[in-house]
Each structure stands twice: as C-alpha cells, then as structure tokens.
C-alpha positions as CSV (number, residue, x, y, z in Angstrom):
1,X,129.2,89.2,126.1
2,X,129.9,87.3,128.8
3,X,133.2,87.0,130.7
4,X,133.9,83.5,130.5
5,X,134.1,83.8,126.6
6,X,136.4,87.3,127.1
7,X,139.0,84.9,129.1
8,X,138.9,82.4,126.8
9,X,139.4,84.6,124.0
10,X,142.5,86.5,126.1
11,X,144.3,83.5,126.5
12,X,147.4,84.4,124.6
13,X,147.5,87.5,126.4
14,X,147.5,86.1,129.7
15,X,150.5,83.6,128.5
16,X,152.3,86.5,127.2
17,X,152.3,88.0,130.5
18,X,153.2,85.4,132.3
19,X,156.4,85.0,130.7
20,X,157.7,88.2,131.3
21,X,156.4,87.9,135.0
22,X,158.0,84.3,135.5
23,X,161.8,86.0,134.3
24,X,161.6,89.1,136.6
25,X,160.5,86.6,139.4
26,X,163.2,84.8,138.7
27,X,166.1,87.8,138.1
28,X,164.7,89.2,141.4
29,X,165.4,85.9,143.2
30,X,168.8,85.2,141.8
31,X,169.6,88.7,143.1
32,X,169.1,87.7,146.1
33,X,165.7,90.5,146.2
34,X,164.0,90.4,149.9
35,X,160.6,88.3,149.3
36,X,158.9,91.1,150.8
37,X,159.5,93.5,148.3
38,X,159.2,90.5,145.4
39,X,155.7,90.2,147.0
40,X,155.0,94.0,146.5
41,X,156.3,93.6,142.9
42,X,153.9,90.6,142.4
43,X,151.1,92.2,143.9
44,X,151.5,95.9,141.6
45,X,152.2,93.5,138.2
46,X,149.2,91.3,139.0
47,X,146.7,94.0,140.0
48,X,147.8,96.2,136.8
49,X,146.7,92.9,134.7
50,X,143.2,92.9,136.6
51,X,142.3,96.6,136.4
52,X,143.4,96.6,132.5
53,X,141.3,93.7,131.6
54,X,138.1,94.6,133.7
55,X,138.2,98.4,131.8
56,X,138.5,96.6,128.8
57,X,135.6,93.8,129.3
58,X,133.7,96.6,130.6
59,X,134.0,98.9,127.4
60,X,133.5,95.6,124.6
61,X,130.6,94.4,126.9
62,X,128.5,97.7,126.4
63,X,129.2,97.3,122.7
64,X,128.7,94.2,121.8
65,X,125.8,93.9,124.5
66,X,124.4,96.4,122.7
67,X,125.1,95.2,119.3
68,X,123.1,92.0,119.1
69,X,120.1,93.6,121.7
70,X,119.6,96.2,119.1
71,X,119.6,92.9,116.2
72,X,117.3,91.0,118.0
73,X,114.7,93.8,117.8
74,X,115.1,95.4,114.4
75,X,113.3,93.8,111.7
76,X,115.9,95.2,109.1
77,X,118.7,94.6,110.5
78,X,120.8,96.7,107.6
79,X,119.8,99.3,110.0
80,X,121.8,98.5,112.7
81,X,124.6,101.1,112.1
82,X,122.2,103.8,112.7
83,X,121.2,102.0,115.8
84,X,124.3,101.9,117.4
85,X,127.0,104.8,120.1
86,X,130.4,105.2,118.4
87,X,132.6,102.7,121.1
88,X,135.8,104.2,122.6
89,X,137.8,101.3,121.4
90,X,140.0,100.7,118.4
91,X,138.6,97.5,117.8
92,X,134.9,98.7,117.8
93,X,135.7,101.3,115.8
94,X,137.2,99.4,113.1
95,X,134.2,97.4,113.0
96,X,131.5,100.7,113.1
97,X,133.2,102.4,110.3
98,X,132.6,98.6,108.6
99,X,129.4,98.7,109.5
100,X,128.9,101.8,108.0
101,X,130.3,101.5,105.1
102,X,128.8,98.5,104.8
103,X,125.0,100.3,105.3
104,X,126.2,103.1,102.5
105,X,126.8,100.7,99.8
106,X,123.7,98.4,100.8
107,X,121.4,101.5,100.4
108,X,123.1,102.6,97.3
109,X,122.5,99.0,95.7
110,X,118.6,99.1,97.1
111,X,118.4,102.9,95.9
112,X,120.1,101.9,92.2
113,X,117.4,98.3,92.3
114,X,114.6,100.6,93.6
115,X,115.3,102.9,90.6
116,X,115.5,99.8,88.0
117,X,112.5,98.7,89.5
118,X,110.4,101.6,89.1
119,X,111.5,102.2,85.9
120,X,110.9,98.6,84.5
121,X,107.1,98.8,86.0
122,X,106.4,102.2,84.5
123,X,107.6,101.2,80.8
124,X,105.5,98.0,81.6
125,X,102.4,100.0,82.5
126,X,102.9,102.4,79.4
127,X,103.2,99.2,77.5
128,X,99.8,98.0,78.6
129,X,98.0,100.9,78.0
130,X,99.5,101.3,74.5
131,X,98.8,97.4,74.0
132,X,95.4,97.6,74.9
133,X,94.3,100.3,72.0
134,X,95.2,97.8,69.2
135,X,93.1,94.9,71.3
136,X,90.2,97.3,71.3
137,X,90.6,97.9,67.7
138,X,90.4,94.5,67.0
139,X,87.5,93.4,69.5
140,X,85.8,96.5,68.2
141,X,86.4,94.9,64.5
142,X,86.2,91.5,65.2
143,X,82.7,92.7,67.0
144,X,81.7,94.2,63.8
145,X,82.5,91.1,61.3
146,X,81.6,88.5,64.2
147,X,79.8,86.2,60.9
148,X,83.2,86.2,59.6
149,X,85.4,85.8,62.3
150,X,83.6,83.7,64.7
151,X,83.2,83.4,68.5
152,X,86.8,81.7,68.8
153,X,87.8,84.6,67.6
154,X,86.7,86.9,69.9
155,X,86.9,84.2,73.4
156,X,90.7,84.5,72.3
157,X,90.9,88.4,72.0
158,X,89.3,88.5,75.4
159,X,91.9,86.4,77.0
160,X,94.6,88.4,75.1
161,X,93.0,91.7,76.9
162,X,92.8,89.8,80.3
163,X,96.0,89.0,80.0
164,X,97.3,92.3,79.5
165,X,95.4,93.2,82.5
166,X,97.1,90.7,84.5
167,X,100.1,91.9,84.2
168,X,99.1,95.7,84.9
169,X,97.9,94.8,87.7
170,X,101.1,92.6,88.6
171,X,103.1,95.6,87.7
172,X,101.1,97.6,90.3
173,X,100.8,95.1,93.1
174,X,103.9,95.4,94.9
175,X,102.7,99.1,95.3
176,X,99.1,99.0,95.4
177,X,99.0,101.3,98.2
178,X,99.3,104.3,95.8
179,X,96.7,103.1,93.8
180,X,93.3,102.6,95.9
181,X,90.8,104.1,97.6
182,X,89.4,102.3,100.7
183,X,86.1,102.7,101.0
184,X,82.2,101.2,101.3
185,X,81.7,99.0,98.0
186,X,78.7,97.1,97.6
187,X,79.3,93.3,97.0
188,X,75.8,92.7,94.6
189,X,77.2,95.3,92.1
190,X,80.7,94.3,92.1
191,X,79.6,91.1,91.6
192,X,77.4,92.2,88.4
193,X,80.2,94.4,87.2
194,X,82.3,90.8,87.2
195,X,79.7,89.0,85.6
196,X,78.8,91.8,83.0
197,X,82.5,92.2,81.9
198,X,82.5,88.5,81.9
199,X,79.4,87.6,80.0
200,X,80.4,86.6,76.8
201,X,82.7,84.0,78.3
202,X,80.3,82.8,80.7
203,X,77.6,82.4,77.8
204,X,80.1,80.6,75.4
205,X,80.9,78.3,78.7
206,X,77.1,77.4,79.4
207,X,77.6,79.0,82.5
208,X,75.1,80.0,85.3
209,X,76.0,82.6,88.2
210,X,73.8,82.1,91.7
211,X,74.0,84.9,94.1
212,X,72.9,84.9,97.6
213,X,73.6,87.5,100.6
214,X,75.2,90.2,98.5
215,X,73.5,93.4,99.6
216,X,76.0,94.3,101.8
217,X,79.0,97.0,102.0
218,X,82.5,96.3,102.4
219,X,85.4,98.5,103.0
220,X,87.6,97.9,100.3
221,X,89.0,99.3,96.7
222,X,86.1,98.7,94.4
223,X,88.6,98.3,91.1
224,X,90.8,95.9,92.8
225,X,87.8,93.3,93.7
226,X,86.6,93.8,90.7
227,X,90.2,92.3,89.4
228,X,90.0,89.7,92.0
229,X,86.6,88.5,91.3
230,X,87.6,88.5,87.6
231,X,90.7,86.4,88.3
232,X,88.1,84.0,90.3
233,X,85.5,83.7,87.1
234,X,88.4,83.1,84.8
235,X,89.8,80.3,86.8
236,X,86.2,78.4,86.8
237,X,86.1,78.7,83.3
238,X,89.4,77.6,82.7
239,X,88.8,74.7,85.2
240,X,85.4,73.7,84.5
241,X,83.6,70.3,84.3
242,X,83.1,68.5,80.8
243,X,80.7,66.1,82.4
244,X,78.3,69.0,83.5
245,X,77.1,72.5,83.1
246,X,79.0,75.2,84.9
247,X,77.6,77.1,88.2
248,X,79.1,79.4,89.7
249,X,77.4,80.6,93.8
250,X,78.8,83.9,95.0
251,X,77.3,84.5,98.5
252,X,78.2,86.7,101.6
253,X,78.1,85.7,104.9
254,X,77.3,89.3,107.3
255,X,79.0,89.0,111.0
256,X,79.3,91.1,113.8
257,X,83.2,92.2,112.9
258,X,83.6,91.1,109.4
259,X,82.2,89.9,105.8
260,X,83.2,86.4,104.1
261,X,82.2,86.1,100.6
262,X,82.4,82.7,99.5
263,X,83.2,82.0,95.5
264,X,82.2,78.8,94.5
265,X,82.3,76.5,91.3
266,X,81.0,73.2,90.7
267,X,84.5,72.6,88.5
268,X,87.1,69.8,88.4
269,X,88.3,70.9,91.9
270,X,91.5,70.8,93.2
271,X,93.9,68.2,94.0
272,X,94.3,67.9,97.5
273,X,98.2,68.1,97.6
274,X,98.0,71.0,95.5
275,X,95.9,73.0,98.3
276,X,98.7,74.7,100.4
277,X,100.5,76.2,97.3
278,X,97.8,77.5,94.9
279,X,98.5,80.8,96.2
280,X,102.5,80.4,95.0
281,X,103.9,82.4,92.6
282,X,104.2,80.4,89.4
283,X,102.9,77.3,90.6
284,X,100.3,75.8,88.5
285,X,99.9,72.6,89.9
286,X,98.3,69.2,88.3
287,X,95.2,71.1,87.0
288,X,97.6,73.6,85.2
289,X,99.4,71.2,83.5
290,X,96.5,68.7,82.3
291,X,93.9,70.7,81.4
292,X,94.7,74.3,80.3
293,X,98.3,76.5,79.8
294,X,98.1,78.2,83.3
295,X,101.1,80.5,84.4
296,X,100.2,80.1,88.0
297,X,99.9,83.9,88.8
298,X,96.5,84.7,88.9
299,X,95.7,83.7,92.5
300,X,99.3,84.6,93.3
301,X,98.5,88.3,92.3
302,X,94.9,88.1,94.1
303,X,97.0,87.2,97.4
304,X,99.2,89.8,97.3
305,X,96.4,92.3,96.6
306,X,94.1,91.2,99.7
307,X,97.2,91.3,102.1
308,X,97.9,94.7,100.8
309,X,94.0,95.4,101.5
310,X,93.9,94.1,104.7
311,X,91.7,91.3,103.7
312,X,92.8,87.1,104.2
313,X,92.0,84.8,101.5
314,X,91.7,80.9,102.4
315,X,90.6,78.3,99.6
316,X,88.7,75.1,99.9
317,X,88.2,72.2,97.5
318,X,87.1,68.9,96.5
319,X,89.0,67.1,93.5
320,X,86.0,66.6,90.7
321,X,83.3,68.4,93.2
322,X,83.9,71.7,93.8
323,X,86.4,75.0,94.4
324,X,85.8,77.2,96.8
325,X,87.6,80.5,97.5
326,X,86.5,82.6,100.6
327,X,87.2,86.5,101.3
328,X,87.5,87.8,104.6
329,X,86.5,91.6,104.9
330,X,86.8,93.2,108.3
331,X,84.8,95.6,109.6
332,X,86.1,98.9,110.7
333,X,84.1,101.1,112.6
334,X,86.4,104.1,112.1
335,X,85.7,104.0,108.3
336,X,82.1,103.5,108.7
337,X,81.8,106.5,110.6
C-alpha cells in the first residue's frame, strides 16, 4: 500500500478536520488569543493529525502489504486466510473474519462436491464391472454361434466393451495416482498385448502392424499403456484409408535421457486446423464428424493419463497421408536402480 493512495483515500478525513481547526482559529482570534499561544495550539492540533495517520498507515500497510505478497505466491489462493497475522485494526478484522468465513464455506462446498464426486465415479466403476459380465456373455455366445450371427456382430460387441472401458478408465483418470504402479515395462510386449486384444479388428480392417526398436524398458504403468496404445489402434481403424490397406509402424527411438515411441498410421490424416485441439475434451473435429460417430474423448483421456504419468504426448499429421502420435518416456535413474 503505498501512501499516496492512503491520502487520497483520507481525504474526507482531512476536510473534516480542517473545519473544526479553521472555527477554533477563528474563536481564538476573535478573542483577541495572543498568536503565540494560537501557534502552540496549531502546532499540538496539527502534529496529533500526523502521529494518528502515520500509526494508522503503518498498521494497514503491514496488512495489506502482506495480503497481496502472500496472493501473488499461493497457487490456491482460497488459502490465503490461513496465510495471514490477525491485524490490530477494526477494519482488518472485519475483513479476516470475512475471509474466514469465507475459506469455511468454500471448503465445505469442495468437501460436499469432492464427496459427490467420489460417489458418482464409484457407482460408475461398479456399473462397468457389472456391465461388462453381460458383454462377455454375449461375446462368449455370439463366439459360439459366430455362422449365425456374423462378424458385424461381434466388431460391434467389441466396441460396446471398448467403450465401457473408456469410460472406466475416464472414471479413474482424474485419480490415477491410486491406481498404478510405476515401473520397467517392455515396449515389444505391450505392443503385442495391444495388438493381441486388438486382432480381430485389425484382421476385419485388412490391417498390418510394423514394429521396429521395441526391445526396450520404460518406466511406466504397464495397464495404463496398454489403454493408451489401445485408444491409438482404435482411432486408426476408425480413421483409416478406403483407397488403401491399413499399416500401422510402432517404433521406439532409445536416447540418453529418455524413450519416444512413435505410433504411426497411413490413415486419412488430420486436418491441419484441427492439430492444436485433438487432445480437447469433446472435440471431434472434421474427421469426427465426416467419417465416423467420435465423442472426442479418447485422446482427451490418453492426455490426461501421460501428464499424470509423467510422460508428454505431441501428435503429427498429414491430411490423406499419415497420423502420427509420439510418446515421450523419461528416463529416471533413481527407478532403474
């Protein structure tokens, strides 16, 4: 707080004052009062004005001062109550019982929305594992009676099961802390594990996976790329070329302090305006709107899963060429050892 603004702000005061001062001036002069002792008089008024003001700039500037240094640095600034010295003035204290009452309800709301939250995502999580025995039932049957029923049949029962696992693991993202285990995982057989639960779709599709650098470790949660690769082989699919046959190049590149792995599809590509958003929630772009139903949160969830595994994700593409989405894993000595 500086003082300039404190005068400005006491203006009234100091008009107030000098009312008051400018009527006993002028009773003390029509009294016939000696000018010494109406200098005296001055002098104690004036100087009690100065000495009152500077004790009270003094006490608001330590406040406030330390009010907005301690907002400038908190990230959550809800948290400045707990941040901040009880002042010694009425005015402060107004405002730091407002504060904290203000910090109470606040965490109540979080602590009630938190509650909601958890709630909601455990019901959904029940509701996916329950969902899934009927799915099974019906792969299993459809499996047995495939003459009857047809590969249509099954390609849609898939994507009914993928779906459901889509939004487990949406359900689980915004906590996926308490759900993985960093550690080494080998790229060649998460890769095959991809391709294996992928198969059938990939062999309806034509499709053709090249590999190329993959024995190598990364630290990471072996089910969650696992996901992620899956959300990368469904999107080819989905996106793939009419005018050719599907390939899909998985490769590694091994560096001094960290692992890319490059997923790459010879599909319809990407619009080029569409680039900087693919990774929004619920944005599905040109491609999701022309060529297949898309509800634009597959790569949206595979985002929010490598920032919560310390890995970057970054995607390239070509519109009617290629997609390319790269992987960044860095290397940790610490775990290693």
């Amino acid at each position: 707080m500086k003082i300039t603004d404190y005068l400005k702000d006491r203006w009234w005061f100091y008009l107030a004052a000098a009312i008051p001062f400018g009527m006993i001036l002028l009773f003390l002069t029509a009294y016939r009062v000696s000018d010494q002792l109406i200098a005296y008089i001055s002098v104690i008024y004036l100087l009690f004005i100065v000495i009152e003001e500077l004790i009270g700039f003094c006490r608001k500037r330590e406040f406030y001062n330390e009010l907005a240094e301690k907002l400038e640095v908190l990230d959550k600034k809800y948290l400045i109550h707990e941040m901040l010295h009880r002042p010694s003035f009425l005015e402060g204290e107004i405002i730091y019982d407002a504060l904290y009452e203000a910090n109470k309800s606040m965490c109540e709301n979080v602590a009630e929305y938190r509650r909601s939250s958890t709630d909601f995502r455990e019901f959904i999580e029940i509701w996916v594992h329950e969902v899934k025995l009927p799915v099974a039932s019906l792969q299993l049957m459809a499996h047995n009676h495939k003459d009857e029923l047809g590969d249509k049949f099954m390609e849609q029962l898939r994507r009914i099961d993928g779906y459901t696992d889509q939004v487990l693991y949406y359900a689980r993202s915004e906590n996926a802390e308490k759900d993985y285990i960093i550690k080494p995982v080998s790229l060649k057989r998460a890769v095959a594990n991809t391709a294996l639960k992928n198969r059938e779709d990939l062999q309806l599709a034509g499709a053709s996976i090249e590999t190329e650098g993959l024995d190598v470790n990364v630290m990471t949660d072996g089910k969650w790329l696992e996901f992620i690769l899956g959300q990368f082989t469904a999107n080819s699919l989905k996106y793939k070329s009419a005018d050719r046959e599907l390939v899909i190049n998985v490769s590694a590149e091994n560096m001094p302090d960290k692992v890319l792995l490059h997923f790459r599809d010879n599909g319809i590509g990407i619009p080029e305006r569409d680039l900087p958003r693919v990774f929004e929630k619920s944005f599905t772009g040109d491609n999701g709107r022309s060529y297949a139903k898309s509800t634009g949160m597959g790569l949206y969830i595979v985002k929010s899963l490598c920032e919560r595994l310390g890995h970057s994700i970054s995607v390239s593409s070509e519109q009617g060429s290629f997609t390319e989405l790269t992987i960044v894993f860095a290397k940790n000595d610490f775990y290693f050892n």
